[in-house]
C-alpha positions as CSV (number, residue, x, y, z in Angstrom):
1,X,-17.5,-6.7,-11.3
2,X,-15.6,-9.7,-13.3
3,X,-12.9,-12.0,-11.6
4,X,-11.4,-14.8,-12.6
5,X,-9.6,-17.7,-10.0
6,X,-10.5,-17.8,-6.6
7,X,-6.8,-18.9,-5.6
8,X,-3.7,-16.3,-6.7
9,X,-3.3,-15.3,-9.4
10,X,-6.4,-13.2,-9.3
11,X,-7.7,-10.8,-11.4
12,X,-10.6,-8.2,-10.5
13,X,-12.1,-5.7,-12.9
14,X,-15.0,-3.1,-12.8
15,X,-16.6,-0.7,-15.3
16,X,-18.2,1.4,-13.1
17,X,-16.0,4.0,-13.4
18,X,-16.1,4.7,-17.4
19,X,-19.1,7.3,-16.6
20,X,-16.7,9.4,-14.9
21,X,-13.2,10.5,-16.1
22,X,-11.2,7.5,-16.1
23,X,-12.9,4.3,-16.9
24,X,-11.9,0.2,-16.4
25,X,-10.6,-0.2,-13.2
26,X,-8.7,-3.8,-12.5
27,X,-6.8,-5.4,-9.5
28,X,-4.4,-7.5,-10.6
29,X,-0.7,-8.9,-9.2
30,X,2.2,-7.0,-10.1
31,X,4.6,-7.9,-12.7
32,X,8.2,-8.2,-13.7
33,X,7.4,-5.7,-16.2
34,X,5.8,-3.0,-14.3
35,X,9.2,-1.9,-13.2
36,X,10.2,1.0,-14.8
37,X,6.4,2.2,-14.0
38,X,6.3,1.4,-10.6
39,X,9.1,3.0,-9.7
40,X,8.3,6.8,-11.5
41,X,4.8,6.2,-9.9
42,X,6.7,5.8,-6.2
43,X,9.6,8.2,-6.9
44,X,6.6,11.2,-8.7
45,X,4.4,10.6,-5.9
46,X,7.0,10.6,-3.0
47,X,6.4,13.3,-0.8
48,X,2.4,12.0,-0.8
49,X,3.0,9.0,-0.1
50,X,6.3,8.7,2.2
51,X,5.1,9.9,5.9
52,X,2.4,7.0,5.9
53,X,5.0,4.3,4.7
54,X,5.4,1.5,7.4
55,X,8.9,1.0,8.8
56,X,10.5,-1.9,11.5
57,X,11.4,-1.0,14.9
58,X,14.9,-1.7,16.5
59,X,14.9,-4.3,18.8
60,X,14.5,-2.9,22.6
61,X,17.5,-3.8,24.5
62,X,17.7,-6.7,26.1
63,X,14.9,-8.5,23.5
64,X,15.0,-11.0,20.3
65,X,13.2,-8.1,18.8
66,X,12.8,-8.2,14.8
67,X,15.4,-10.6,12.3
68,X,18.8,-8.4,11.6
69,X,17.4,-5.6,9.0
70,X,18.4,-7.1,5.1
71,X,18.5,-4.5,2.2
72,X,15.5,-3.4,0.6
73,X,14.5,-6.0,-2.1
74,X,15.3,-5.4,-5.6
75,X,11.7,-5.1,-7.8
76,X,12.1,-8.9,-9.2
77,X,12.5,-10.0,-6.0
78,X,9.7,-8.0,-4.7
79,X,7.1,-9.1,-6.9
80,X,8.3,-12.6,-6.2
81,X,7.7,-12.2,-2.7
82,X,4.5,-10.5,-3.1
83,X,3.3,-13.9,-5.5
84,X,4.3,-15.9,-2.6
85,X,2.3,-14.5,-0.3
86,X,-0.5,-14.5,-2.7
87,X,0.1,-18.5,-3.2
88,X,0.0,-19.3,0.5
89,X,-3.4,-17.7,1.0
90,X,-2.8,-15.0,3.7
91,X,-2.4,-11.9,1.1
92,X,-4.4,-10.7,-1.8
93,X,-1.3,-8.3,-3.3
94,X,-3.2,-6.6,-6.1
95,X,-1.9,-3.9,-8.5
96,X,-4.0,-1.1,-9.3
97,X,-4.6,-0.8,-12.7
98,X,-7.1,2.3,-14.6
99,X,-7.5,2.4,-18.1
100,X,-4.3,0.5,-18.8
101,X,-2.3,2.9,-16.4
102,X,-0.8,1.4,-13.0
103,X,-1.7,3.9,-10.4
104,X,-1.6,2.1,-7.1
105,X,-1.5,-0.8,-4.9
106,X,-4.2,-2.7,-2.6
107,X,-3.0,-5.5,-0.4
108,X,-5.4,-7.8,1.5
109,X,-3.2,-9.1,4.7
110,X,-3.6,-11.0,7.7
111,X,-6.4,-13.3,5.8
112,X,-8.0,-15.5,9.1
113,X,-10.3,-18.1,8.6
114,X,-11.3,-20.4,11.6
115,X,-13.5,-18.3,14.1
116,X,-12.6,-15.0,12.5
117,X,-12.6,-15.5,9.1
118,X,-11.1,-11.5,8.6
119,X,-8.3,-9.7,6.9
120,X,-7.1,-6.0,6.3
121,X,-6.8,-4.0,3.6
122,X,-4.5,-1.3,3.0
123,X,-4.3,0.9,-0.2
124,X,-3.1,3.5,-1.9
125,X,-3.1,5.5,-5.0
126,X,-1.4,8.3,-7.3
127,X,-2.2,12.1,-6.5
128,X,-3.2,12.8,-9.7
129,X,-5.8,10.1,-9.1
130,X,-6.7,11.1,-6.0
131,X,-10.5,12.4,-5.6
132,X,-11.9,10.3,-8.6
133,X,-13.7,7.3,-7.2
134,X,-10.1,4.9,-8.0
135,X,-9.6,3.7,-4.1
136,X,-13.0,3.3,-3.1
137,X,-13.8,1.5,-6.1
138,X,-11.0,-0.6,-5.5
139,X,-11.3,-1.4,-1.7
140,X,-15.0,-2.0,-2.8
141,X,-14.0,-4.9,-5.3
142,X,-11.4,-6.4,-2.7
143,X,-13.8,-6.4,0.1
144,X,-16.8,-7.9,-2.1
145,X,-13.8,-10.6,-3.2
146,X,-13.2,-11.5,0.5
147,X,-16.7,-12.0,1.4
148,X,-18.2,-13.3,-1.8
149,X,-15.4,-15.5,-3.0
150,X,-13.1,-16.2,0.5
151,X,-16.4,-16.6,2.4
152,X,-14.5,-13.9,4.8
153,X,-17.2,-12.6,7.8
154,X,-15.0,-9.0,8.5
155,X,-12.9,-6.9,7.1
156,X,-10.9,-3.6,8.3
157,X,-9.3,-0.5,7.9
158,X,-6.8,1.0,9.6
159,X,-5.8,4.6,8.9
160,X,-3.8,7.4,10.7
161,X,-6.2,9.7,12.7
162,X,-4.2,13.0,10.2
163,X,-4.3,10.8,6.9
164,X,-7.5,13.0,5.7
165,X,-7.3,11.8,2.0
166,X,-7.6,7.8,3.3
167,X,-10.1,8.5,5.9
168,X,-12.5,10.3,2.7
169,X,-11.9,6.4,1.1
170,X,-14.3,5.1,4.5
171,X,-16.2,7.6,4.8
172,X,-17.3,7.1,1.2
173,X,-17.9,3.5,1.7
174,X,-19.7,3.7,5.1
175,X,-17.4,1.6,6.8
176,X,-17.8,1.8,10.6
177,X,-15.5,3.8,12.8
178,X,-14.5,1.3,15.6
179,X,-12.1,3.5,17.5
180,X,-8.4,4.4,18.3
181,X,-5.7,1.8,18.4
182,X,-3.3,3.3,20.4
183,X,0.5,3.1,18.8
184,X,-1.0,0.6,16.3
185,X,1.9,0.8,13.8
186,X,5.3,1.7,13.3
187,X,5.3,4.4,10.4
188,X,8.4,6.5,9.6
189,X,10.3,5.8,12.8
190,X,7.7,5.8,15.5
191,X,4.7,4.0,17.0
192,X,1.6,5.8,15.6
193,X,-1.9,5.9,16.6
194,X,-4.9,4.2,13.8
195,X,-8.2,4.3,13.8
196,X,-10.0,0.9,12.9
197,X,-12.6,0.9,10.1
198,X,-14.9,-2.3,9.8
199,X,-17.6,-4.0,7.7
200,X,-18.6,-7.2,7.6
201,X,-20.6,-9.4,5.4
202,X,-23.8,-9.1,6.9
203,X,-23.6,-5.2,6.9
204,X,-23.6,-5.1,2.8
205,X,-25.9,-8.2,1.5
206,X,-25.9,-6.7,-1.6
207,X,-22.2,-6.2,-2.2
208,X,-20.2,-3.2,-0.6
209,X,-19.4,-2.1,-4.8
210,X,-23.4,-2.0,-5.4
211,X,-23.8,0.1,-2.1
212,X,-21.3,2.7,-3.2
213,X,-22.1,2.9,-6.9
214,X,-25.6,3.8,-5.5
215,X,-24.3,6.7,-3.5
């Protein structure tokens, strides 16, 4: 695996994938210009993608709760505020790029340094992707980014207990089951149960990308 700059922009690329139908695999920020793309990609893979999409509570009554809700950011303004949380180091908000084609995103959030020195990442991919190696390969290169470039000690997973394609994406990469976080996240309207996946550095020595090419 190649990357070039440790701070963001970043840019992450493997080859491990051109022995199998697809090929070059790259992380890389999104663009101005990956509009019209992005957008067939979310609107074509809607009904895939839609019941794990995050969503902000109302406030309880009688709280501060969450800021007044704003409307959804146009795509410019998205990808600027996706480059400024890559700038102030707590998100790594890649693109996922095969052979030229976007076909997902992989954000690494909550970056912690300090006495944690962790973050999360959360992924996903194109149906007519799905199955071929893409989002291990890719959670693989973030993971070995955060430990071998960030100096990161942990990094997690957190995936609904029903989301069967995501939870194929861990078991792959022999991250370790660490349990049910109960109402964890707010996904489509309602607090939902996860189940936290973990590694750390000290687990995969060799690279986590080296351990699942070998599988």
């Amino acid at each position: 695996m190649r990357w070039r700059s440790r701070t963001w922009p970043v840019t992450l690329r493997d080859d491990s994938l051109r022995d199998l139908p697809g090929g070059a695999l790259v992380l890389r920020p999104l663009v101005r210009s990956d509009r019209d793309e992005w957008m067939d990609l979310r609107e074509h893979n809607a009904v895939w993608l839609d019941r794990w999409e995050a969503t902000i509570p109302e406030a309880r009554p009688g709280t501060r709760g969450a800021p007044p809700r704003r409307p959804a950011p146009t795509f410019r303004e998205y990808v600027r505020l996706l480059d400024a949380a890559g700038r102030d180091g707590t998100t790594l908000p890649f693109a996922i790029e095969l052979d030229g084609e976007l076909v997902g995103q992989l954000t690494v959030s909550s970056i912690t340094y300090g006495s944690m020195c962790s973050a999360s990442i959360g992924y996903w991919v194109s149906e007519h992707v799905a199955g071929r190696g893409v989002a291990p390969t890719a959670v693989a290169m973030a993971t070995d980014y955060c430990f071998e470039e960030l100096g990161l000690h942990r990094v997690e997973v957190n995936i609904r207990p029903e989301n069967a394609p995501s939870l194929r994406v861990v078991t792959k990469l022999g991250l370790r089951d660490e349990g049910l976080r109960v109402a964890f996240l707010h996904i489509q309207g309602r607090w939902c149960d996860h189940r936290t996946f973990a590694l750390t550095a000290e687990e995969v020595p060799g690279g986590l990308l080296a351990r699942w090419r070998s599988r």
